[in-house]
C-alpha positions in Angstrom: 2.5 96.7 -32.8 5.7 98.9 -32.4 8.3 97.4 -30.1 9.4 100.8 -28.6 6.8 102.6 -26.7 4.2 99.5 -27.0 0.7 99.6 -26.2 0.9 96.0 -24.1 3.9 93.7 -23.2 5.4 92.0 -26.5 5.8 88.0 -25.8 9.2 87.3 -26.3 11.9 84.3 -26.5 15.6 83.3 -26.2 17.5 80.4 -26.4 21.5 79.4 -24.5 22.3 77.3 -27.2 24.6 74.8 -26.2 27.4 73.2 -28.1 29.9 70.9 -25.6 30.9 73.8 -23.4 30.3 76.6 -26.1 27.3 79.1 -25.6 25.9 81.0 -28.7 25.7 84.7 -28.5 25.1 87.4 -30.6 25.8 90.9 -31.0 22.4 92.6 -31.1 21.9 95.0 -34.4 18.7 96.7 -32.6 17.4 98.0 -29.4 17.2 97.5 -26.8 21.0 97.0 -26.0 22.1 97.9 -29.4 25.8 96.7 -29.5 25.9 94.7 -26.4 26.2 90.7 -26.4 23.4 88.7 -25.7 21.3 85.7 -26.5 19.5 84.7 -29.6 15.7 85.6 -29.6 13.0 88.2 -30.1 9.5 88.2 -30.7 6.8 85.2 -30.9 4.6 85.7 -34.2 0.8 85.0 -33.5 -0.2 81.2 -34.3 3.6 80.2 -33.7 4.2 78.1 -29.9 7.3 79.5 -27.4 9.3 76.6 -28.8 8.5 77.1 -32.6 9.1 80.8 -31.8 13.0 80.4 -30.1 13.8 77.6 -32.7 13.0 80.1 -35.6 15.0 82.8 -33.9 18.3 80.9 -33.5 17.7 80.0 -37.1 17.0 83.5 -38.3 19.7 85.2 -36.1 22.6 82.7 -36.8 21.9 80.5 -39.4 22.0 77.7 -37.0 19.8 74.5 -36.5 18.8 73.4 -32.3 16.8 71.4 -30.4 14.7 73.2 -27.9 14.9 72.3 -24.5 13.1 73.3 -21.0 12.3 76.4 -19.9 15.4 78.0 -18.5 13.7 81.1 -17.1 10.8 83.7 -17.0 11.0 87.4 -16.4 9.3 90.6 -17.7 12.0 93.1 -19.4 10.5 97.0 -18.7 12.7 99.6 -19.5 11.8 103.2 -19.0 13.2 106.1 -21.2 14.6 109.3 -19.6 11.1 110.8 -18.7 10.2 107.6 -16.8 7.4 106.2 -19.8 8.1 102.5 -20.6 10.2 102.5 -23.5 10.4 98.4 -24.2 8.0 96.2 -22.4 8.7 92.6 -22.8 7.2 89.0 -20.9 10.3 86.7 -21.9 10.3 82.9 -22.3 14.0 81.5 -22.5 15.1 77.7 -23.3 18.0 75.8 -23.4 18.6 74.5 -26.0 21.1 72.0 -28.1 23.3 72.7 -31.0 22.0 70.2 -34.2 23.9 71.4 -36.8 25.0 73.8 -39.3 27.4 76.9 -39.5 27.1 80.5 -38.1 25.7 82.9 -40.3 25.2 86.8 -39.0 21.3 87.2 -39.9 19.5 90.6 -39.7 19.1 91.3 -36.1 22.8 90.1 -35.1 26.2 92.7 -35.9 28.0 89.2 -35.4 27.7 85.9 -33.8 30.5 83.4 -32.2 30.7 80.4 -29.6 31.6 81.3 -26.1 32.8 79.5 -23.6 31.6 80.8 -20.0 35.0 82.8 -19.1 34.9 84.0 -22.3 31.3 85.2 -21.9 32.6 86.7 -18.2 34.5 89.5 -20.5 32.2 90.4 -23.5 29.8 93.7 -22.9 26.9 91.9 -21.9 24.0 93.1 -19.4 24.2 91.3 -16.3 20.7 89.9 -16.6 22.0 87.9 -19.9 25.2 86.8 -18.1 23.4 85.7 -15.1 20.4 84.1 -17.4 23.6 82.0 -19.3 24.9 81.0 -16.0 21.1 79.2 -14.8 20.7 77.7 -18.2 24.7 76.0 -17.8 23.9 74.7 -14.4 20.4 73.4 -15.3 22.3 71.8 -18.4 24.3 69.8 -16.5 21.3 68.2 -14.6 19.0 67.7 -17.9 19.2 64.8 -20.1 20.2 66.2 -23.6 18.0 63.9 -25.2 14.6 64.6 -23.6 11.9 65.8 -25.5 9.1 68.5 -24.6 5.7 68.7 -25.7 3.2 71.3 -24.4 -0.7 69.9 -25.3 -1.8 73.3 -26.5 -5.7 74.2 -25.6 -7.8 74.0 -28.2 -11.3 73.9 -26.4 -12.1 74.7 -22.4 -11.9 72.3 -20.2 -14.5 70.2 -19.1 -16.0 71.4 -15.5 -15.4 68.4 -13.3 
C-alpha cells in the first residue's frame, strides 16, 4: 500500500530511545517531514507485534540495539495536501525504550542520527508533536523501572463467552 495518498491508515511505530540523559533522534530522509528531526520508527510489517516492529526500526534506522519499553503515547498522524485530500494517514504506537548497545549507524530512512540531550533537542528543527512526544516519554522515564519487562498475550482464538 502506498504511504502517500493511502487507501486506509498505515499502523505505525516510534521509539525515545534513552541512553542516561541522551535521546536518539534522527534526521528523516523521507516524507513526511523530510529534513526535520524526529524519532526513530515507521511502519509495522504484517505478522510482526508493535514491539518487534519499533525494535526493528531503531535497528534499521541507526544501527542501534534497545529494549522496548511501555507505551509512551497514541495518536493518529493525518496530513492533508494543498487541496485538502489526506496526503499521509498514520495510527502511531510510540515506546520508550532503553539503549542496549552498539554504535550509530545512518540507515536508509535517516540523513543522520546523534544523541540529544533535552536542551539540545529544544533547538533542532523538529515538529512540535515530536518535541512534545520526547518530553512525555522523559517524564514517564523517570517514574518506570528500566528493568521491567512487557509482554502483550497476543489473541490467537476468540474468547470464550462467559
Amino acid at each position: 500500500m502506498p504511504r502517500e495518498y493511502p487507501e486506509q491508515p498505515i499502523v505505525g511505530v516510534g521509539a525515545v530511545v534513552l541512553k542516561g540523559d541522551q535521546v536518539l533522534v534522527i534526521r528523516r530522509a523521507n516524507e513526511p517531514d523530510r529534513g526535520r528531526w524526529a524519532i526513530p520508527g515507521g511502519g509495522v510489517e504484517v505478522g510482526e507485534t508493535l514491539a518487534a516492529a519499533a525494535r526493528r526500526e531503531v535497528a534499521e534506522e541507526c544501527g542501534v540495539d534497545v529494549r522496548i519499553g511501555d507505551v509512551s503515547a497514541l495518536y493518529d498522524l493525518i496530513l492533508p495536501d494543498a487541496q485538502g485530500r489526506t496526503r499521509f494517514h498514520y495510527v502511531l504506537v510510540h515506546f520508550c525504550a532503553y539503549y542496549q548497545g552498539g554504535e550509530i549507524q545512518t540507515g536508509s530512512d535517516s540523513l543522520e542520527a546523534r544523541w540529544a540531550t533535552w536542551d539540545e533537542i529544544q533547538s533542532l528543527d523538529m515538529p512540535d508533536r515530536v518535541r512534545q512526544l520526547i518530553g512525555r516519554a522523559l517524564s514517564r522515564a523517570d517514574t518506570e523501572t528500566p528493568d521491567r519487562q512487557i509482554y502483550v498475550q497476543p489473541l490467537t482464538q476468540p474468547a470464550e463467552p462467559e
